[in-house]
Every structure is written in C-alpha cells, then in structure tokens.
C-alpha positions as CSV (number, residue, x, y, z in Angstrom):
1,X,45.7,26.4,1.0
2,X,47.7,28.0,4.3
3,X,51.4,26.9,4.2
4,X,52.0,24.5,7.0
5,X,55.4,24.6,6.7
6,X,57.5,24.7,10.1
7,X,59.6,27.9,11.1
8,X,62.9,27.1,12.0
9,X,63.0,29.2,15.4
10,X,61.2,30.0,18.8
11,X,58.9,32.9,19.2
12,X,61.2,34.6,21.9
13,X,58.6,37.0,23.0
14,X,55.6,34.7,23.4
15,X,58.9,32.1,25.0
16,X,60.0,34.8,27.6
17,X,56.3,35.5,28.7
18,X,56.0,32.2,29.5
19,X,58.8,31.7,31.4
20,X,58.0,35.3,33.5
21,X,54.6,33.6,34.5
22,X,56.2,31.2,35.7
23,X,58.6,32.9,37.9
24,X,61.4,31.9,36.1
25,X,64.6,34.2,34.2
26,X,66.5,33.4,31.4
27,X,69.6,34.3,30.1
28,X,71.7,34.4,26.9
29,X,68.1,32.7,26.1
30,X,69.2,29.8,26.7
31,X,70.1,29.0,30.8
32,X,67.0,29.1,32.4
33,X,66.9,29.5,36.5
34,X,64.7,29.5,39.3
35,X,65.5,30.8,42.5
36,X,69.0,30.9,41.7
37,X,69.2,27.4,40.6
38,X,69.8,26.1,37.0
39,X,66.4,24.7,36.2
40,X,67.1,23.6,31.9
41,X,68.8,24.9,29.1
42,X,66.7,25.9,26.0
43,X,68.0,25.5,22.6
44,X,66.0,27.6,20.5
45,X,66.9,26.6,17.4
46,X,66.3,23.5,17.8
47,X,64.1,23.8,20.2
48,X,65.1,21.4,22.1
49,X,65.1,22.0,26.5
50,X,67.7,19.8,28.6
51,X,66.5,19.6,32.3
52,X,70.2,18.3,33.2
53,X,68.9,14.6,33.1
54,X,66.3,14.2,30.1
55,X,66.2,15.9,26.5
56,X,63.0,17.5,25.0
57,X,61.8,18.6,22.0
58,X,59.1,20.7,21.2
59,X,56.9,20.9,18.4
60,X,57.9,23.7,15.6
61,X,55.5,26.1,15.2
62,X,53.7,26.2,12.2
63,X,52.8,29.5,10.2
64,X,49.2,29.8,10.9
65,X,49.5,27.2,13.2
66,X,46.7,28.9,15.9
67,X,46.8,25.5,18.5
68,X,50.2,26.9,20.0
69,X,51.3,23.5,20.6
70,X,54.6,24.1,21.5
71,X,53.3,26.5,24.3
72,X,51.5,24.1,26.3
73,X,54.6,21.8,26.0
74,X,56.8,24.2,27.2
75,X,53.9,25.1,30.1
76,X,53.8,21.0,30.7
77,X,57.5,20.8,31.1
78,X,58.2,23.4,33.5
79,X,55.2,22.8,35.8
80,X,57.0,18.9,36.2
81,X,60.1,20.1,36.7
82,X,58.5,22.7,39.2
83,X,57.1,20.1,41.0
84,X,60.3,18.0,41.3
C-alpha cells in the first residue's frame, strides 16, 4: 500500500518554475510580483496564497501523489488573477 499521507510543505523548485512561466518573481518565497506590482503572498507552509482580497488553499501534496493537483491550482489561480 503507497503512503498517502500529506507532506507538510511546498515543492519550492517545481513552485518557482511555475511562477518563472508565468512571468512572475518571488521573493523571501513568499511576495509574489508582476511587473513590479504585488500580485499574492504565498504561504508555503500552509500553503495557503492571499491575492490581497481572497484566501486560498491548495491541496497538499501527497507522497506518490503523481496528479500534481496543487500545480494546476496554483496554474488556475494565477492565470485569474492575470486576467484581472
């Protein structure tokens, strides 16, 4: 039986290379910006994102978890707040 227990952080690496494809830079790993403007805070602990007006949580990532849900929520998020 594969332990589907959750891990209690965010892949930084697969987290940053997201954010890159997007065009967007972090810092501290936490304030996220886009064209010099704040565009969320990431928690990754928690992994929780605050866009300024609305809270998120992700899903935690599951050891041998393969669907990488948390990615495409991550992907989803910033593409809407892109678009805004």
């Amino acid at each position: 039986m594969k332990d589907m227990s959750r891990s209690n952080f965010t892949p930084m690496e697969r987290f940053h290379e997201i954010l890159n494809g997007h065009g967007l830079v972090g810092t501290n790993h936490i304030r996220i910006f886009r064209d010099g403007r704040k565009m969320f805070d990431y928690y990754p602990l928690r992994m929780k994102l605050f866009d300024y007006h609305n809270w998120y949580q992700l899903t935690y990532p599951s050891f041998g978890n393969v669907d990488r849900k948390w990615e495409q929520e991550l992907q989803e998020i910033i593409c809407r707040l892109s678009a805004a």
